[in-house]
C-alpha positions in Angstrom: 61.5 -42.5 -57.5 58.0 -41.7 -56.0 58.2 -44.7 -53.4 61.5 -43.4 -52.3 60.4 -40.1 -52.0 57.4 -41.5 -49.9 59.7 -43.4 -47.7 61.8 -40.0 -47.1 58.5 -38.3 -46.3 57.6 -41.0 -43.8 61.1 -41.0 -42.2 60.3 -37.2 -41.8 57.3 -38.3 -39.6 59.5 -40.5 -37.5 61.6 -37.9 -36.9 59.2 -35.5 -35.9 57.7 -38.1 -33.5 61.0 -38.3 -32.0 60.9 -34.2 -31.4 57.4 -34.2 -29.8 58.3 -37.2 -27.5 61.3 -35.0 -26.8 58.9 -31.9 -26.6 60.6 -29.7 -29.4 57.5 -29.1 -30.7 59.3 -26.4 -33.4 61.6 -28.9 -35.3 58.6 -31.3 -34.7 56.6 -28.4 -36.9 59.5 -29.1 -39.3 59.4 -32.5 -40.0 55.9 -32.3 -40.5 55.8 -29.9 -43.2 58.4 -31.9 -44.7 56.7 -35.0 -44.4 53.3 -33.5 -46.0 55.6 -31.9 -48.6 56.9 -35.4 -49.6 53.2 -36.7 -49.3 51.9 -34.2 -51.7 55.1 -34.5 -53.8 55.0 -38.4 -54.4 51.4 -38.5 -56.0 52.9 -35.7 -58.5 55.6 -37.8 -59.6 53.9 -41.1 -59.6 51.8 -39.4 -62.0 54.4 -37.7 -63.8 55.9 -40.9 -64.7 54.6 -44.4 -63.8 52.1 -45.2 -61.3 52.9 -48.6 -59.3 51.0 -50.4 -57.2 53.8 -50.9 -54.7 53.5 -47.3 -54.8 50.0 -46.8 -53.7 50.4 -49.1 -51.1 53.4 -47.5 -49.3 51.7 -44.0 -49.8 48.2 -44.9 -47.4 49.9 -47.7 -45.6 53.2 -45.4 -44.0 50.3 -42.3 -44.0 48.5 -44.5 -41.6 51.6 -45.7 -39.6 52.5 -42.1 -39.7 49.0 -40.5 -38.5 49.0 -43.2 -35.9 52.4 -43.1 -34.4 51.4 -39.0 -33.8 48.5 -40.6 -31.6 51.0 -42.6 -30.0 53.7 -40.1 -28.7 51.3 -37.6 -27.7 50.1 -40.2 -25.4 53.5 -41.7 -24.1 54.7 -37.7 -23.1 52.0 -37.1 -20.8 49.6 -39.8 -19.4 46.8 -37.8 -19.0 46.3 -38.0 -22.9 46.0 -41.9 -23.0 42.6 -41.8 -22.8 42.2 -39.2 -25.5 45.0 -41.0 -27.4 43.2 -44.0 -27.0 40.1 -42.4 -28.4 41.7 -40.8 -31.6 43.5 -44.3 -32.3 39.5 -45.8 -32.4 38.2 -43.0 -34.2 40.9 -43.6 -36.6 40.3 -47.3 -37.1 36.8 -46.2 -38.1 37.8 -43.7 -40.5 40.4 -45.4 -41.8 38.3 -48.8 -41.8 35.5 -46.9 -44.1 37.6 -45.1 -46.5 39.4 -48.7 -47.2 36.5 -50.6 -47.4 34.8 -48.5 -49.7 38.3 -48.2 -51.8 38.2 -52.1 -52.4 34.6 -52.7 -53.1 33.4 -49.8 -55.0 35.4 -50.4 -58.0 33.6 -53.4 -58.4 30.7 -51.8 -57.7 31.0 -50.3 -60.7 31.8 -52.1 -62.9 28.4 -53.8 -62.4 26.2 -50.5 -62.3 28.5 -49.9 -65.4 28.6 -45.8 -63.7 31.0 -43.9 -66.4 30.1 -40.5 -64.3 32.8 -41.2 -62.4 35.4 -41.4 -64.5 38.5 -38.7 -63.9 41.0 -37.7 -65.8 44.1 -37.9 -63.6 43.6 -42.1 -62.5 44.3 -42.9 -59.3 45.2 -46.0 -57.5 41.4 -46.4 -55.6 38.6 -44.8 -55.2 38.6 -42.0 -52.7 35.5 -41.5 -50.2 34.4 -38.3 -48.9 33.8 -36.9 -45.4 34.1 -34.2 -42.7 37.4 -35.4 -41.9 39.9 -35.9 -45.3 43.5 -35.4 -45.1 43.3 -31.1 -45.0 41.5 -31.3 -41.6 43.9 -34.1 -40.2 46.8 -32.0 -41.2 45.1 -29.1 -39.5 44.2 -30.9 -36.6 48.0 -32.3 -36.2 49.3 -28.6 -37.0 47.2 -27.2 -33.9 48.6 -30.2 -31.8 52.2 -29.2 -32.5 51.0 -25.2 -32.3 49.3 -26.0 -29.1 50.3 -29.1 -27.1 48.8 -28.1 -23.6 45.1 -28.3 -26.0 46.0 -31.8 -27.2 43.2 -33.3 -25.3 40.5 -30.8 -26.6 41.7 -30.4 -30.2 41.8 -34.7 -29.7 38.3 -34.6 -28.8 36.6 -32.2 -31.3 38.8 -34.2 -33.7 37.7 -37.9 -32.6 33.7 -36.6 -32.8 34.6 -35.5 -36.3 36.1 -39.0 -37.5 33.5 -41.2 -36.1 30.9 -38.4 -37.8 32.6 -39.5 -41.0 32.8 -43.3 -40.6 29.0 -43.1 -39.4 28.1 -41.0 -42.6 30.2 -43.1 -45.1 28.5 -46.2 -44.1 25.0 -45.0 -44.5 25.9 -43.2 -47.9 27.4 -46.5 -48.5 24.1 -48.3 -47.8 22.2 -46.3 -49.3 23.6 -46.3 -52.6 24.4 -49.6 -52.6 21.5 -51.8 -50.6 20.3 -53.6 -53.2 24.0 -54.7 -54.9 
């Protein structure tokens, strides 16, 4: 099924955690692309068939343990990336606070504005919320971490700036759309 698949794809990211702690940053590589090849492939079949909630929860809730565990073991191997980890794990909060937020409430946003423009034709389980940083540029910005370990702390930083950039922008798009609801 598609939650099984997504629970294969997240023990791929525990496995590849395991490599990086252990600094084989190759088979860490190939968990990964396993792991976002089971990501990508659990959404097609959920589709494909039925769509569950218990579905959509596991996909962003064992994304999230999985983007956050990365954080983690990059700053267990070497402790001069704690404070960069530390960093990443609070810019992540924000991003990940935003998108959520925004998932939960806009629906019933619109359902008072009564806003069919943003209907879609493939439905999916919330509403998605846009910004600099989306799940492309985290799986780049992961990739270049496994590439390039020794750069962890600047790719961390360029990366961090990014996410609060997003949070910061989704709450005043939020707000602005929405101040008077």
């Amino acid at each position: 099924s598609a939650s099984q698949v997504t629970i294969i794809g997240f023990i791929f990211g525990l496995i590849m955690c395991l490599f990086i702690f252990l600094e084989l940053f190759f088979l860490a590589i190939i968990f990964f692309m396993l792991n976002r090849i089971c990501d990508g492939l659990d959404g097609i079949m959920a589709r494909l068939t039925a769509p569950t909630y218990l579905g959509a929860y596991l996909d962003i809730v064992l994304d999230f343990i999985f983007y956050s565990a990365f954080i983690l073991i990059f700053g267990l191997i070497d402790t001069s990336h704690v404070v960069i980890s530390c960093l990443l794990l609070f810019s992540y909060i924000c991003t990940g606070t935003t998108f959520l937020a925004q998932a939960v409430i806009q629906p019933k946003l619109d359902l008072i504005k009564k806003d069919e423009s943003l209907d879609i034709d493939i439905p999916k389980s919330f509403y998605y919320s846009a910004g600099l940083i989306e799940g492309t540029e985290t799986i780049l910005f992961m990739t270049l971490c496994l590439l390039f370990p020794n750069l962890y702390f600047f790719f961390g930083l360029i990366f961090s700036i990014l996410c609060l950039l997003t949070a910061l922008s989704r709450i005043l798009i939020f707000y602005k759309r929405n101040k008077f609801y």
